[in-house]
GUPADREN-356554 format. One record per residue (C-alpha): residue number from 0; residue in one letter; x, y, z. Coordinates in steps of 0.5 Angstrom, whole numbers. Layout:
<atoms>
   pos   code       X       Y       Z
   NUM      A       X       Y       Z
...
</atoms>
This chain:
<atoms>
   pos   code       X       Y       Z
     0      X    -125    -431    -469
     1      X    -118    -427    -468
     2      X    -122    -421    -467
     3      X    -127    -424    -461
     4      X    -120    -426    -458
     5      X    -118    -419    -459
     6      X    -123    -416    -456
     7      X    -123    -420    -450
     8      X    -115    -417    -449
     9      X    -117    -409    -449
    10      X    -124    -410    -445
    11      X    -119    -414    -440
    12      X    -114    -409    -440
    13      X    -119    -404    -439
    14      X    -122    -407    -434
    15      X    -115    -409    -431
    16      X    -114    -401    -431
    17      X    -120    -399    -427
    18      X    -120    -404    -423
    19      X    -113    -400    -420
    20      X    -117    -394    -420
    21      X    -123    -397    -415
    22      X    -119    -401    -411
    23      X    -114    -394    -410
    24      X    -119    -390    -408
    25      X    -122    -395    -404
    26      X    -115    -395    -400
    27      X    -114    -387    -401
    28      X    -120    -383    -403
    29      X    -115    -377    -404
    30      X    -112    -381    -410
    31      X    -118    -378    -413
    32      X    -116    -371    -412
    33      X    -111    -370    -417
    34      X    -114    -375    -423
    35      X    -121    -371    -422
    36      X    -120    -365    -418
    37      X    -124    -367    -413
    38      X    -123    -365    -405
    39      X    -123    -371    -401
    40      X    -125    -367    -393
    41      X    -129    -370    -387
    42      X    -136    -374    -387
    43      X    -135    -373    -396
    44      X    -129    -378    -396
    45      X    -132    -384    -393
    46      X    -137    -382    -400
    47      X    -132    -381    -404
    48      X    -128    -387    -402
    49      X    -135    -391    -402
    50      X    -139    -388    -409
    51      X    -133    -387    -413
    52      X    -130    -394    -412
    53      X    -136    -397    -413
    54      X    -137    -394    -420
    55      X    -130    -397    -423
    56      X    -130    -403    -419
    57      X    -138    -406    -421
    58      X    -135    -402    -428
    59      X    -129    -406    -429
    60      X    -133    -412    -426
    61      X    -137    -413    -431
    62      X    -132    -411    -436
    63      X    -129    -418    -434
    64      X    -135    -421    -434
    65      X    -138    -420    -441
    66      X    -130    -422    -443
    67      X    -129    -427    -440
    68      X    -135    -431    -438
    69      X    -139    -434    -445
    70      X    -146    -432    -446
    71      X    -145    -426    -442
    72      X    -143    -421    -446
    73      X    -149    -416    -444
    74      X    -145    -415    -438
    75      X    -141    -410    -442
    76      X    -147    -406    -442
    77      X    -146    -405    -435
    78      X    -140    -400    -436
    79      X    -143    -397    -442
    80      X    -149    -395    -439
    81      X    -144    -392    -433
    82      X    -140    -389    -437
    83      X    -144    -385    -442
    84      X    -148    -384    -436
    85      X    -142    -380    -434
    86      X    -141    -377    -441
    87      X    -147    -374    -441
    88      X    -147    -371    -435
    89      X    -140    -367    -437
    90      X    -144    -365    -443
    91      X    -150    -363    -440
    92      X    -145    -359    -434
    93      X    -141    -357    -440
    94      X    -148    -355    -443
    95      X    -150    -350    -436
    96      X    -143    -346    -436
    97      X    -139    -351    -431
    98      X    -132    -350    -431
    99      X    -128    -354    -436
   100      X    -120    -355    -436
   101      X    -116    -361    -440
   102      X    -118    -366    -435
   103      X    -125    -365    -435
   104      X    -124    -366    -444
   105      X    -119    -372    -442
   106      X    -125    -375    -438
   107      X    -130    -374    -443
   108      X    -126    -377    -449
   109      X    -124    -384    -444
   110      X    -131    -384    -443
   111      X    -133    -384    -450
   112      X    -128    -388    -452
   113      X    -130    -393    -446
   114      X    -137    -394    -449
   115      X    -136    -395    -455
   116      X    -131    -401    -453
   117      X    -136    -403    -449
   118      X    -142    -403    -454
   119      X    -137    -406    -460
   120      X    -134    -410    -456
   121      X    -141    -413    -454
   122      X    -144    -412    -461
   123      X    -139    -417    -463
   124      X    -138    -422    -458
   125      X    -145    -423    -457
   126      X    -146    -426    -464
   127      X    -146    -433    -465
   128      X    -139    -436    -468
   129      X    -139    -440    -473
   130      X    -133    -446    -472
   131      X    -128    -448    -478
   132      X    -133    -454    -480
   133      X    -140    -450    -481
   134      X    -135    -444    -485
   135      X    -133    -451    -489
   136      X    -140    -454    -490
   137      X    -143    -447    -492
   138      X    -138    -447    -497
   139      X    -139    -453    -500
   140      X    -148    -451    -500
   141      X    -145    -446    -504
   142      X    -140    -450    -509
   143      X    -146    -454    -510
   144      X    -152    -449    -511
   145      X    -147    -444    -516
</atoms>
């Protein structure tokens, strides 16, 4: 099905997107200073290097995965977990009176517009397909029963 296709490409391309932001921030933790605010100073910037990267490089992984591999679409509800995960906590931050700028608001829609890539992407993918010959014989049971 074209739409199965369709979806493989913008999961792929996701992915493919946060793939860079990993490996950046793997190889210059402060790359995440100007995208997230975050100041990148002494013993935190091996954790910023090390937990940040790690949340997109396993999210973009299992992004590919689910795309890629057949019958593992359930890898996409790795990153929907850890994007809704992090959407929840901005909600709740925002919720407690955390400061909130347009990035903040950026983020919170690119992790929205994440999970329900992920989850709808897998709600498709995972459903069994049905080839050009079983559509033509299930039309054909119908011809003969009406």
């Amino acid at each position: 099905m074209m739409i199965n296709w369709v979806l493989r490409g913008a999961v792929l391309l996701w992915a493919l997107f946060f793939i860079i932001v990993g490996v950046r921030g793997v190889f210059d933790p402060t790359s995440f200073t100007d995208t997230f605010g975050i100041v990148v100073d002494g013993v935190a910037t091996n954790t910023i290097r090390a937990d940040l990267s790690a949340f997109f490089l396993v999210s973009a992984g299992s992004a590919a995965i689910g795309a890629l591999v057949p019958g593992w679409s359930r890898a996409l509800l790795v990153p929907a977990a850890l994007y809704g995960t992090a959407l929840l906590g901005r909600l709740l931050g925002a919720s407690m009176g955390d400061e909130m700028n347009f990035s903040v608001v950026q983020a919170m829609i690119i992790e929205a517009l994440s999970v329900g890539l992920m989850v709808g992407s897998w709600w498709i993918l995972s459903r069994p397909t049905v080839s050009a010959d079983q559509a033509a014989s299930a039309g054909d049971l119908d011809n003969v029963a009406g």
